[in-house]
C-alpha positions as CSV (number, residue, x, y, z in Angstrom):
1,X,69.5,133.7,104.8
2,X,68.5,130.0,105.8
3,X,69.9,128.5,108.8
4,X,70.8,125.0,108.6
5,X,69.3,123.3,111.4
6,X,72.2,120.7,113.8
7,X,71.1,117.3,113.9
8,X,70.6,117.8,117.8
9,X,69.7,113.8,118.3
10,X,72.7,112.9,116.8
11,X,74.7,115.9,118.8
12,X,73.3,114.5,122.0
13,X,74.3,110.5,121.1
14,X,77.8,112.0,120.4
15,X,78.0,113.7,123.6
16,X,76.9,110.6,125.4
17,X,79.4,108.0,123.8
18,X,82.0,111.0,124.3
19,X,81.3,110.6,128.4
20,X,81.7,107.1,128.3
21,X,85.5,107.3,127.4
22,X,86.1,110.3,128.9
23,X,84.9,109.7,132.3
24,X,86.2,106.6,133.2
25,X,90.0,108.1,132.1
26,X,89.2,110.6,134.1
27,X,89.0,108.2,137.3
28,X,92.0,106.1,136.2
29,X,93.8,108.7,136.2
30,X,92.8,110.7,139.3
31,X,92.7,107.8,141.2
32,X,96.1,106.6,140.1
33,X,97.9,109.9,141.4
34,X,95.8,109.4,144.4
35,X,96.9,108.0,147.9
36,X,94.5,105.6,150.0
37,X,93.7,107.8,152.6
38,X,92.4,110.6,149.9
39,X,90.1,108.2,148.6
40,X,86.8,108.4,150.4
41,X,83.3,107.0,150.6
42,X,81.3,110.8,149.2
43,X,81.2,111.1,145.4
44,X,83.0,114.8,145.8
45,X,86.1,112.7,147.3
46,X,86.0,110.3,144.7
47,X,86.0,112.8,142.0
48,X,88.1,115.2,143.4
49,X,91.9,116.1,141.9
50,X,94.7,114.7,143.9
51,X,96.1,117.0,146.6
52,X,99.6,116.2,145.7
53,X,100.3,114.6,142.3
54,X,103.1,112.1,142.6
55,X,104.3,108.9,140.9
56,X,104.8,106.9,143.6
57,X,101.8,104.4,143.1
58,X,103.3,103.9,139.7
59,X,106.7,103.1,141.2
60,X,105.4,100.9,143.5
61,X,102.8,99.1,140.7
62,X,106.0,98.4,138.9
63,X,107.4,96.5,142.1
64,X,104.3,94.9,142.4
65,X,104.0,93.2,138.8
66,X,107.9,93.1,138.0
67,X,106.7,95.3,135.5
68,X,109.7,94.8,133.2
69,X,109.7,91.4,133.0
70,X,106.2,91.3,132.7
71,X,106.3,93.5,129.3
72,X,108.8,91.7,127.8
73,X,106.0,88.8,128.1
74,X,103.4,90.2,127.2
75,X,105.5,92.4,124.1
76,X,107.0,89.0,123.0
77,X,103.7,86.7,122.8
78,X,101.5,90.2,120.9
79,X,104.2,90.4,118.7
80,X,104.7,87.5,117.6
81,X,100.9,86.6,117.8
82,X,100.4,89.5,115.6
83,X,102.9,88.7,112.8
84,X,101.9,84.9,112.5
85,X,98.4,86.0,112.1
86,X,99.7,88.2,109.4
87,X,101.1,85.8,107.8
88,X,99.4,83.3,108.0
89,X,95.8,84.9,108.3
90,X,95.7,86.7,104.8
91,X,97.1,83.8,103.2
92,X,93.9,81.9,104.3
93,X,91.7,84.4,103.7
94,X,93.3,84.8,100.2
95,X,92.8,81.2,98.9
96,X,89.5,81.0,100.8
97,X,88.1,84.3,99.2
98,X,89.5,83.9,96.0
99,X,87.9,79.9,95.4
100,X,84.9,79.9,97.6
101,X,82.8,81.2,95.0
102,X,83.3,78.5,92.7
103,X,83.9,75.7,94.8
104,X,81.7,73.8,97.1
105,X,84.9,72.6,99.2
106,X,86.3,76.1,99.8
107,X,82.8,77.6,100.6
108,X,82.6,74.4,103.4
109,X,86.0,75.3,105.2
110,X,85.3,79.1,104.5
111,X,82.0,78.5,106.6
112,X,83.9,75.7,108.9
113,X,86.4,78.6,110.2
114,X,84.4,81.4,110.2
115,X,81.8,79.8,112.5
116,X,84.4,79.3,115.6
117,X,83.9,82.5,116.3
118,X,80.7,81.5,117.9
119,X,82.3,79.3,120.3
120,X,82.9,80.4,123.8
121,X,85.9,80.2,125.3
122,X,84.5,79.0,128.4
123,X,84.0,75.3,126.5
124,X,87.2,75.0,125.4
125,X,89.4,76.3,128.5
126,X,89.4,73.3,130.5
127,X,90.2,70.7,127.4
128,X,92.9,72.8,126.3
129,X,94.5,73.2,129.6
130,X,95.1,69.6,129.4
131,X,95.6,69.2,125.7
132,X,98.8,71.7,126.2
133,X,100.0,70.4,129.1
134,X,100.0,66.8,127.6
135,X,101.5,67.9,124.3
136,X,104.2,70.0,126.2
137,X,102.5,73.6,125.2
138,X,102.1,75.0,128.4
139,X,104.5,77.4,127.5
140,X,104.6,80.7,125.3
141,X,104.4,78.8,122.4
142,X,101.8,77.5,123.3
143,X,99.3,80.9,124.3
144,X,100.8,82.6,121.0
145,X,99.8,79.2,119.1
146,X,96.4,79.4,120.5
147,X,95.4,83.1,119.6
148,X,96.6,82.5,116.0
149,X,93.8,79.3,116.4
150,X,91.4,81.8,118.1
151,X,91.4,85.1,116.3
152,X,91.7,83.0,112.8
153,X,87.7,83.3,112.1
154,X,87.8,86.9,112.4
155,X,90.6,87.9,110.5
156,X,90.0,85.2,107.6
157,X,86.3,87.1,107.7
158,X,87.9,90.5,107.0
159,X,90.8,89.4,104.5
160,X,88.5,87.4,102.4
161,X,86.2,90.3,102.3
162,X,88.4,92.9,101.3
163,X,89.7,90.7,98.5
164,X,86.4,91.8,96.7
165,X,88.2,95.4,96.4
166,X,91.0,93.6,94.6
167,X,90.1,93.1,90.9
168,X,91.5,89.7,89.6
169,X,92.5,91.4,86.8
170,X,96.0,92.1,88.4
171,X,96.3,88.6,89.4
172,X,95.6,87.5,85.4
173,X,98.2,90.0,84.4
174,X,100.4,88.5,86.5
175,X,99.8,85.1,85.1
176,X,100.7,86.1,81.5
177,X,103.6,87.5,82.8
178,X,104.6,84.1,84.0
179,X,104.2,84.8,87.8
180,X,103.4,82.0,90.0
181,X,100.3,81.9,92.4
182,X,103.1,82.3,95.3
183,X,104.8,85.1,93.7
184,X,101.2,87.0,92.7
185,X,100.2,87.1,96.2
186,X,103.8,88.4,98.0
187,X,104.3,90.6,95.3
188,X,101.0,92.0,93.8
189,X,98.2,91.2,96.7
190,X,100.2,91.2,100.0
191,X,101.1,95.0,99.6
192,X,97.8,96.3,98.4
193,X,95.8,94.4,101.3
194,X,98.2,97.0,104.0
195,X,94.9,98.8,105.0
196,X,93.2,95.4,106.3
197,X,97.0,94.0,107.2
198,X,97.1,97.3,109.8
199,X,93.4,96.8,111.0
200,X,94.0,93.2,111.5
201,X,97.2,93.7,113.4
202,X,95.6,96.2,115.4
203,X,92.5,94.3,116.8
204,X,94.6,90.8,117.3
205,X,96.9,93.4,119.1
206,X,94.4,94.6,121.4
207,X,93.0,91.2,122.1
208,X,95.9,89.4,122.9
209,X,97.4,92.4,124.9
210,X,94.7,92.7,127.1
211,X,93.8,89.0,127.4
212,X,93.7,87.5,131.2
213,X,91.8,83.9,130.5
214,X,94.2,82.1,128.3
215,X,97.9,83.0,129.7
216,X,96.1,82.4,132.9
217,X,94.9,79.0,132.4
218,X,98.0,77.7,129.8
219,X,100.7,79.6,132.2
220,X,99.7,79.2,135.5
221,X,102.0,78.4,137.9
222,X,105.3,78.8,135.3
223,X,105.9,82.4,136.7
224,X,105.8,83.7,132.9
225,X,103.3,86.1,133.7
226,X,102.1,88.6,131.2
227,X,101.0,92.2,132.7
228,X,97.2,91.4,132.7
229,X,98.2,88.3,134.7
230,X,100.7,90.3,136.8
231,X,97.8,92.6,137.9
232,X,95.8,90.1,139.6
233,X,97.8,91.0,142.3
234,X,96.2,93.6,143.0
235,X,93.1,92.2,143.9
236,X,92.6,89.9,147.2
237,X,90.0,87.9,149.2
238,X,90.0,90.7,151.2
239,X,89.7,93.8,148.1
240,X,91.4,95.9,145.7
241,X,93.9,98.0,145.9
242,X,92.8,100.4,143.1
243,X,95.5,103.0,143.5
244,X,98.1,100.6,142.4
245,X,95.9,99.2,140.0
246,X,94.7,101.8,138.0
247,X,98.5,103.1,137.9
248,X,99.5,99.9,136.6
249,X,96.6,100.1,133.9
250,X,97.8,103.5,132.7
251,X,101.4,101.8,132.4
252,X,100.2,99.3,130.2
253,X,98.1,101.4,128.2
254,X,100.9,103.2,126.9
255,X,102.6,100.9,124.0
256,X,99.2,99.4,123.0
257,X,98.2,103.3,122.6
258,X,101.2,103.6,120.6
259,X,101.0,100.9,118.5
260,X,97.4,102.4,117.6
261,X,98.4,106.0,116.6
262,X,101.1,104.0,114.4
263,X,98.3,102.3,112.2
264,X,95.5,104.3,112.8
265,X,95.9,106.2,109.5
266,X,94.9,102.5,107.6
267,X,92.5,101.3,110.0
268,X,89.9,103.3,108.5
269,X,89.9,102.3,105.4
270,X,90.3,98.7,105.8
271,X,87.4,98.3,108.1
272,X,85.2,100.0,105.2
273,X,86.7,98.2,102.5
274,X,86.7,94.6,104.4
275,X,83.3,95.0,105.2
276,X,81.2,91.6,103.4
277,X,78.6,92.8,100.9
């Protein structure tokens, strides 16, 4: 009998990338059951489990960041970041992907759009902070306006890709059955695109949920603060207080976690099938 040989190197990579995630949870989580004085200079202290496992730094993490309020903020601008890039992302991606091939216009503002994700935020932070607070943006409108603006490239990039999965015979069927464009895309292309809709959702989620730069610049000083924002207070001129902070991190990882296990099952699948060939 042959034995199959393992594919050690790729073992060994799998073990390695494994290590990267697992250790640093490790640490969060040790050191956010930890109290100050158990946290000490030697590696063995550092890695060691807690003496007593408590919750107080979470309770106290909570005081810290009004962590309620701050959730609402942060739950309220994802959200609705998330469902007008939806929205309004597929439809872009739709026309664009559907007419860029045979039109030199929609192949310009394809190209136009998909480029900005080249340009770094540091360029544009200062002009927008003024831009908002001139036009009366400086506001929640305002950030959940701004990451439908910013994550538009990306998710136009991915829609219009997966569109090549989508025959155009269902679209001409449509047609002869006297559908409208309008009514061919809510009814027909809409519901099959749900694999890319749930991978789109889920990386605008994740970027808007963990986003400091932007609510921090467009909110400052109006007290809306989101719970990236709310952990800054953590950290001082004169250091960091990490229990509290890495308690408050676990906190917040919790409902983008959850939103994650909810869609994971289409993820997948659109990430494959959005790819551009």
């Amino acid at each position: 009998m042959i034995k199959r040989k393992g594919n050690w190197p790729a073992m060994i990579l799998l073990i390695l990338g494994l290590s990267t995630i697992i250790f640093p949870l490790y640490m969060t989580i040790i050191i956010a059951f930890k109290q100050p004085s158990e946290m000490t200079n030697s590696i063995g202290g550092i890695l060691a489990l807690p003496k007593v496992w408590n919750l107080e730094n979470f309770k106290e993490a909570m005081r810290v960041t009004d962590f309620w309020r701050s959730l609402r903020n942060s739950l309220l601008i994802t959200l609705a970041s998330v469902g007008l890039s939806l929205a309004v992302h597929s439809l872009m991606g739709y026309a664009l992907g559907r007419n860029k091939a045979k039109s030199k216009f929609y192949n310009f503002v394809y190209l136009f759009i998909v480029s900005g994700m080249f340009v770094p935020f540091a360029i544009l932070m200062m002009p927008l902070a003024k831009q908002t607070a001139e036009m009366g943006l400086a506001n929640w409108f305002g950030v959940i306006l701004l990451y439908v603006v910013f994550y538009m490239p990306m998710n136009i990039l991915l829609y219009s890709g997966y569109l090549v999965n989508i025959p155009m015979a269902l679209e001409e069927a449509a047609k002869v059955d006297g559908a409208s464009t309008w009514t061919t895309y809510w009814k027909i292309i809409f519901p099959i695109m749900k694999p890319m809709h749930a991978t789109v959702a889920v990386l605008t989620a994740l970027a808007v949920w963990n986003d400091v730069m932007t609510p921090l610049v467009i909110l400052a000083g109006s007290g809306q603060n989101t719970l990236p924002l709310a952990q800054l207070n953590f950290q001082t001129q004169f250091g960091t207080n990490y229990n509290l902070a890495f308690a408050s991190y676990l906190l917040s990882l919790i409902p983008i976690l959850i939103f994650y296990i909810i869609c994971q099952k289409q993820i997948l699948n659109g990430v494959v099938n959005g790819a551009v060939k």
